[in-house]
C-alpha positions in Angstrom: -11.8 41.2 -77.5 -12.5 41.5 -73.9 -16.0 39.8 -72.6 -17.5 41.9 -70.4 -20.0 39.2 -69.4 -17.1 37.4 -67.2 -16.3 38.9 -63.8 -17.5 39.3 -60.6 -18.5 41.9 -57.7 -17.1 42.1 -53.8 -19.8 44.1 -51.8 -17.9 45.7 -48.4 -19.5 48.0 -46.0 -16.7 50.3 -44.3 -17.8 52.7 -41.6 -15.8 55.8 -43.5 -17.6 58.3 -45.6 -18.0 57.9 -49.2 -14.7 60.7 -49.3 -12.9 58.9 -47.1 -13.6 56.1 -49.4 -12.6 58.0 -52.9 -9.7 59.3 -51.0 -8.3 55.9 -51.0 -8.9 55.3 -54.0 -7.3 58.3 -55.5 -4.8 59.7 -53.4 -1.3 58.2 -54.0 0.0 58.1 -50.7 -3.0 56.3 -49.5 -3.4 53.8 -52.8 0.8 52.8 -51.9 -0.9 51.6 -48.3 -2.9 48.9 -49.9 -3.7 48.6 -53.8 -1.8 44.9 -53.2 -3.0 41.6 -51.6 -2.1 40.3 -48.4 2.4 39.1 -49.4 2.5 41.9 -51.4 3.4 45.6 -51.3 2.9 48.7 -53.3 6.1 51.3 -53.0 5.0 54.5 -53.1 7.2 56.0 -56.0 5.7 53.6 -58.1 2.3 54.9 -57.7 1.2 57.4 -60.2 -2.5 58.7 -60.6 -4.6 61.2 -62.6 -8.4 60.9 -61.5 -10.1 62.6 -64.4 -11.6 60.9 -67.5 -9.2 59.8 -69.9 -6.2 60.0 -67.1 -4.0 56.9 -66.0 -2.6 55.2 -62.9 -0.2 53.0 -62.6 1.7 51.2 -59.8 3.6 48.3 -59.6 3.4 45.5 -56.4 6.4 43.3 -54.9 6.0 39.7 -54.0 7.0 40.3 -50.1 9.2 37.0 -50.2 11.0 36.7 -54.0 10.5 40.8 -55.0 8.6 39.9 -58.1 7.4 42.6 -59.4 3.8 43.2 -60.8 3.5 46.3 -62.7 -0.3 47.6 -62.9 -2.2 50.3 -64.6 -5.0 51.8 -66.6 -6.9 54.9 -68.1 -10.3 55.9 -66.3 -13.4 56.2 -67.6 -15.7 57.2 -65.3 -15.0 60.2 -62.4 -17.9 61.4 -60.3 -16.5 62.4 -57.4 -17.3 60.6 -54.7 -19.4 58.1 -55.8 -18.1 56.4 -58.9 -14.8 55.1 -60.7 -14.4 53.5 -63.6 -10.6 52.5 -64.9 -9.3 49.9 -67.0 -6.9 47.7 -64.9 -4.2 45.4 -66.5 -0.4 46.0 -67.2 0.3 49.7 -67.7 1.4 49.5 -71.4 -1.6 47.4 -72.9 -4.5 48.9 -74.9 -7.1 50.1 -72.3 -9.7 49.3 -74.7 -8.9 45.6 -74.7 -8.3 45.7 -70.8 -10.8 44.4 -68.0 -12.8 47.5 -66.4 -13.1 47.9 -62.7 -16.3 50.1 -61.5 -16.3 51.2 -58.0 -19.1 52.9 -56.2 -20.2 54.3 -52.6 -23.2 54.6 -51.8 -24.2 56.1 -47.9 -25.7 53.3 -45.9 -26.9 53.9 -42.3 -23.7 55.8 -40.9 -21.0 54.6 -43.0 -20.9 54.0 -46.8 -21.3 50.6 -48.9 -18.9 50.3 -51.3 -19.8 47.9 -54.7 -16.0 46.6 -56.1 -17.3 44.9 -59.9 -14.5 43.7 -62.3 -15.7 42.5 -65.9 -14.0 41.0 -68.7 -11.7 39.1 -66.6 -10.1 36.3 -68.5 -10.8 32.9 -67.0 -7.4 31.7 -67.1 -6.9 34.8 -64.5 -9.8 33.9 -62.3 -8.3 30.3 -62.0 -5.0 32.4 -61.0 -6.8 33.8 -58.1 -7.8 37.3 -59.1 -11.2 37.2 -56.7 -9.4 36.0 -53.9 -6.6 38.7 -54.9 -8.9 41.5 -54.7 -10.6 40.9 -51.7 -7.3 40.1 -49.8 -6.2 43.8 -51.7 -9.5 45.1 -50.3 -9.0 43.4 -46.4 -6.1 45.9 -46.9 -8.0 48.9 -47.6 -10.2 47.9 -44.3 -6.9 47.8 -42.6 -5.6 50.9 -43.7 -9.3 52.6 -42.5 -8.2 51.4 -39.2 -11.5 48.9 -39.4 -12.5 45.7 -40.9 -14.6 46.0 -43.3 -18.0 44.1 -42.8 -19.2 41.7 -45.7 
């Protein structure tokens, strides 16, 4: 059983709309630019989404230096266009209802949009494996690929 206590949330500011935002999050072609940490890459034929409520993603990173592979995925839960996402997030074959759940939102602050990045039920063996720092190199990359860096 997953405990949804456990976890933590990256706050980022990003002068982009909330669309531009969602966009990123949802559109293949722009997911394959950066759903990976710094090292790492996403090819784009591994990429797979369907953004609607019960749907699943999946991708799968390579370790830049030994091509490790990392296969990812999960079923959403939540969809509100653009505001909020809600997917499970773990290996693409185990039971989303025992997987950690990421939430996303954007909000609109001052000309740009703040996005709220909170991960729960993340095993503590993982955090010690660097997920946090994992995520917020993956979301440096989303910065990047909005042609800005992302303010914290």
């Amino acid at each position: 059983m997953i405990d949804m206590t456990q976890g933590f949330t990256i706050v980022r500011d990003f002068d982009a709309t909330p669309q531009d935002l969602w966009q990123a999050w949802t559109d293949p072609d722009e997911a394959a630019a950066w759903w990976h940490p710094r090292g790492v890459h996403t090819p784009r034929e591994t990429v797979s989404i369907d953004a609607r409520v019960g749907g699943r993603y999946a991708y799968t990173m390579v370790d830049d230096e030994t091509g490790e592979r990392y296969p990812t995925g999960g079923v959403y839960r939540e969809v509100e266009e653009p505001q909020r996402l809600a997917f499970t997030w773990g290996r693409p074959e185990a039971d989303p209802d025992d997987a950690p759940l990421i939430t996303v939102t954007f909000e609109a602050a001052g000309s740009g949009t703040r996005m709220t990045f909170d991960l729960r039920g993340v095993d503590p063996a993982l955090e010690e494996a660097g997920v946090h720092e994992g995520w917020g190199s993956a979301l440096d990359e989303l910065a990047a690929h909005l042609g800005q860096r992302a303010a914290r």
